[in-house]
N, C-alpha and C positions, 0 to 999 in steps of 0.2 A: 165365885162359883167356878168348878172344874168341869169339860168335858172332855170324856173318853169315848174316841172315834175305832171303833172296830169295823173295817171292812172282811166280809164270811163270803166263800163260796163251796158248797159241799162238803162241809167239814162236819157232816153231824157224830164225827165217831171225838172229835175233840173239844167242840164249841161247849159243851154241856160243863165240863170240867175248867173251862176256862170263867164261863160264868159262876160256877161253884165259890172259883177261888176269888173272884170282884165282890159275891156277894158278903166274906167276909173282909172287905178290908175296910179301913179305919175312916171314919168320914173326913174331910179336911172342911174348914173352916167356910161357912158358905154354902156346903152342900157341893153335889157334884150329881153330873147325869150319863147316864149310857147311850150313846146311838151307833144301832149295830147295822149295816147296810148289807143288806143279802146281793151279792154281787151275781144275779141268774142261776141262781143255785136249780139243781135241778130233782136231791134229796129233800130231806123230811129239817131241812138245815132251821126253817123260817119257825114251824110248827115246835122245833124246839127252842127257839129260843123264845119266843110269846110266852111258853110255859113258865118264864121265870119272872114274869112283869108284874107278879106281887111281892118277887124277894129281892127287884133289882130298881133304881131309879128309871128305868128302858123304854126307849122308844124302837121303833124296828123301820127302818123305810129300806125302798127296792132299786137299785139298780138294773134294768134290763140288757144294758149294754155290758157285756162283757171283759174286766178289766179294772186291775185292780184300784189305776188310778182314778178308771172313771167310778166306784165306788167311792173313794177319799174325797173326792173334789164334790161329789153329790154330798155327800156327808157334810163337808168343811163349810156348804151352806146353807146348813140350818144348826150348827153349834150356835150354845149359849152361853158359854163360859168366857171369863175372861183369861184361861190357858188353857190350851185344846189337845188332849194326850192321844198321837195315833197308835195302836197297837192292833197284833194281829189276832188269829183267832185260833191257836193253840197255844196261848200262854196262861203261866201259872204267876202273878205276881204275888211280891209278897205283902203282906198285913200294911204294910206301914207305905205303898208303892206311892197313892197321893199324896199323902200328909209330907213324905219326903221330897219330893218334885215339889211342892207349893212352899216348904220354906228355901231350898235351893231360887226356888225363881223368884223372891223375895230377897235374899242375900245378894242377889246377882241381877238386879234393876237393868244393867247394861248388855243383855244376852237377851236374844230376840226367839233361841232355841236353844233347847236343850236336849240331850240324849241321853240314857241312862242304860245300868247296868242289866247283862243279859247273860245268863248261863244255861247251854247245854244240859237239859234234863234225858239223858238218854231213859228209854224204855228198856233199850238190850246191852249189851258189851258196846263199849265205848269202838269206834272204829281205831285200826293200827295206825294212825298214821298222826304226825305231829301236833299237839296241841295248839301249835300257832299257825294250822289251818283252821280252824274252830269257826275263827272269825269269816272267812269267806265261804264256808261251807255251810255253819249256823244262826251266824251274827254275834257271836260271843265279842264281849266288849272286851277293851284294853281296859289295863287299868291306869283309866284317866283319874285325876285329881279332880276334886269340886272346882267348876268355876268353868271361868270363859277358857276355850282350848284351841290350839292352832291348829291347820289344813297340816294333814300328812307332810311329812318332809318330801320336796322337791314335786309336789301336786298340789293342786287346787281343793285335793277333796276332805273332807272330811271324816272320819273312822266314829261317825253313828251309824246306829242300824235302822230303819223304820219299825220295828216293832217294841221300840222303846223310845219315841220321839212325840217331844213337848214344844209348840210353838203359840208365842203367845197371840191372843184376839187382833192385834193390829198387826200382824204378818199377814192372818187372815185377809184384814180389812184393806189391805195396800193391794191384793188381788195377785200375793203369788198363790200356785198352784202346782198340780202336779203331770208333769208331761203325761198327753196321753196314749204313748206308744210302747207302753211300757207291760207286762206280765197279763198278756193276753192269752190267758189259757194255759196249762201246764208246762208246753213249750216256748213260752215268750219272755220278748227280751227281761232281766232282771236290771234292778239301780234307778229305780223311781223315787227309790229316798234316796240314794247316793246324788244326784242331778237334782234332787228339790232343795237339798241343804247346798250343794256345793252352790247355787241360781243364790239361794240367801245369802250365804260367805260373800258371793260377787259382789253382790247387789250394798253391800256396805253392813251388813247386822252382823254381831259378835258370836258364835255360837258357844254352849255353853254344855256343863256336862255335871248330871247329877249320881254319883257313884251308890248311894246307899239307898235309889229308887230301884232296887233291882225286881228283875223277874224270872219268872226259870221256862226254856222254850222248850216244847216235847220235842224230841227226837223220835218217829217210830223204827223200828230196828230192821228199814228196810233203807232209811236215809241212814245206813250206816255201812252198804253193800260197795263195792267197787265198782259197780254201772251204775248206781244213784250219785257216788261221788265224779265220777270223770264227766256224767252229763251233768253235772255241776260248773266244773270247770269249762266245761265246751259253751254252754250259755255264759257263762261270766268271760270269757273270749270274746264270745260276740258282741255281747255289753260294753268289752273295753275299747273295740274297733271304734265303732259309734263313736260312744262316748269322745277319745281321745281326736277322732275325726272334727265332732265338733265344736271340741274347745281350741280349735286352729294345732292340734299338736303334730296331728297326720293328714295327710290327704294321699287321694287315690291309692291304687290296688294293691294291697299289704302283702309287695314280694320279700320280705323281710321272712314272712309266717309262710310263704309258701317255699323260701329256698332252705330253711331250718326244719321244712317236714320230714325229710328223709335221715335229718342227720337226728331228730329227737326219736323216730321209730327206730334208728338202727340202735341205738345206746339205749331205749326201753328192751330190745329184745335181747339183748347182751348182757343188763339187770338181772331179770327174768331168768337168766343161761344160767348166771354166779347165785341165782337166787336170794339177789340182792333186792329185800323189798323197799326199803327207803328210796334207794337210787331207781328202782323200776318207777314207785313213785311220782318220783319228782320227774322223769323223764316223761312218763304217761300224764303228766300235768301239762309238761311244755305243750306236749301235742295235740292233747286236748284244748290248747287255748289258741296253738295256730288254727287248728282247724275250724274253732268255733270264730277265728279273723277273718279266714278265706269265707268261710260259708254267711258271713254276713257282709263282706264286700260284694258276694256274687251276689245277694238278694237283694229282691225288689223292693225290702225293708230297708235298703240300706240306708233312707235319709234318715234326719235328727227325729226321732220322736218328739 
């Protein structure tokens, strides 16, 4: 048996199409269940998803605590599967998303997680800007090869995303879980999956990567604006401080990002002059990621999640 763990919080404009497309996919061998956890939703989020628990295998429980981890880990126990797929709650998978992950985690006995593939579903024009931001701005996957995959070169971490992440019953059962300082609210920190795989990698288990379990993530065509993207970047700053703070990389106050501010905003507006948007780009990235270092050295968020 499979389950699929969806953490919801006021998405009722996508949940509905997300269930549409689970309701048709392929059964894998055993059967498989849904449990959707309403993370404090404050819309009509719950009321729509009930409506589908004659077309879906679905149970619906509540989280009151706001956050996404603490959704996941409320979820993680009462799963009954012996492989427990997390995803989010505007994805489109496709037909064959189980059946593929269940013989991958059958081929590959020695992988205690898996990750699988994830493509950008824009609704409007694709944003300008390079396709190998995708991944940090969507979760668009690389293209990994089947099978067990190494930590990024020269880091610890791994390059899955949590909206296409498979861990098997006994990861569950050894009592890892997921930090819970993590995506509190539209403006909190992000890399709750990036810190629960890289915590497995540590911890000894092989992670693993299923390519042809794909799914397609909506984009709405407003995460595709140039203040949706840099406050993108400014939280994944903040996420990197932390993070790299506490895997012993950095300590104390990141005068690195505070003496490179002036020189990333003078070569952003000098882009900007030649009407240079790549380079405005990439400059209005730097900036946006010192900025989001300093503003989580000064906060009172500042310790590990």
């Amino acid at each position: 048996m499979m389950s699929v763990l969806l953490a919801t919080h006021n998405v009722a404009d996508t949940i509905e199409r997300t269930l549409e497309a689970m309701a048709g996919l392929d059964v894998p061998d055993g059967g498989w269940e849904l449990l959707v956890v309403n993370n404090a939703s404050t819309d009509d989020t719950e009321a729509r998803v009930l409506a589908w628990k004659d077309r879906l295998p679905l149970a619906c429980l509540a989280e009151p605590r706001l956050g996404k981890s603490f959704a996941l880990n409320r979820g993680l126990s009462e799963t009954k599967g012996d492989l427990i797929v997390m995803t989010d709650d505007d994805v489109l998978p496709d037909r064959t998303w189980l059946t593929d992950i269940a013989r991958v985690a059958a081929l590959h006995p020695q992988c205690a997680a898996f990750g699988g593939a994830i493509v950008p579903a824009f609704e409007g024009p694709a944003p300008i800007v390079a396709s190998s931001y995708f991944g940090l701005l969507y979760g668009a996957s690389p293209d990994h090869g089947e099978g067990a995959i190494q930590p990024m070169r020269g880091t610890s971490l791994y390059d899955v995303s949590g909206a296409n992440l498979t861990i098997r019953k006994s990861v569950r059962d050894a009592g890892h879980r997921f930090a819970e300082g993590y995506l509190i609210g539209r403006a909190g920190l992000m890399g709750e999956d990036t810190e629960f795989v890289r915590q497995l990698g540590a911890s000894g288990l092989q992670i693993g990567f299923a390519p042809k379990a794909r799914l397609r993530h909506i984009i709405h065509p407003h995460q595709t604006s140039w203040r949706w993207i840099h406050r993108r970047f400014y939280r994944h700053g903040r996420t990197a401080f932390l993070q790299a703070r506490a895997r012993g990389e950095s300590a104390g106050f990141p005068w690195r990002s505070l003496r490179g501010l002036p020189g990333s905003g003078l070569r952003w507006l000098l882009a900007l002059a030649r009407n240079d948007r790549t380079d405005a780009f990439r400059q209005s990235r730097a900036l946006a990621y010192d900025l989001g270092a300093l503003r989580q050295a000064f906060s009172s968020q500042g310790k590990t999640p």
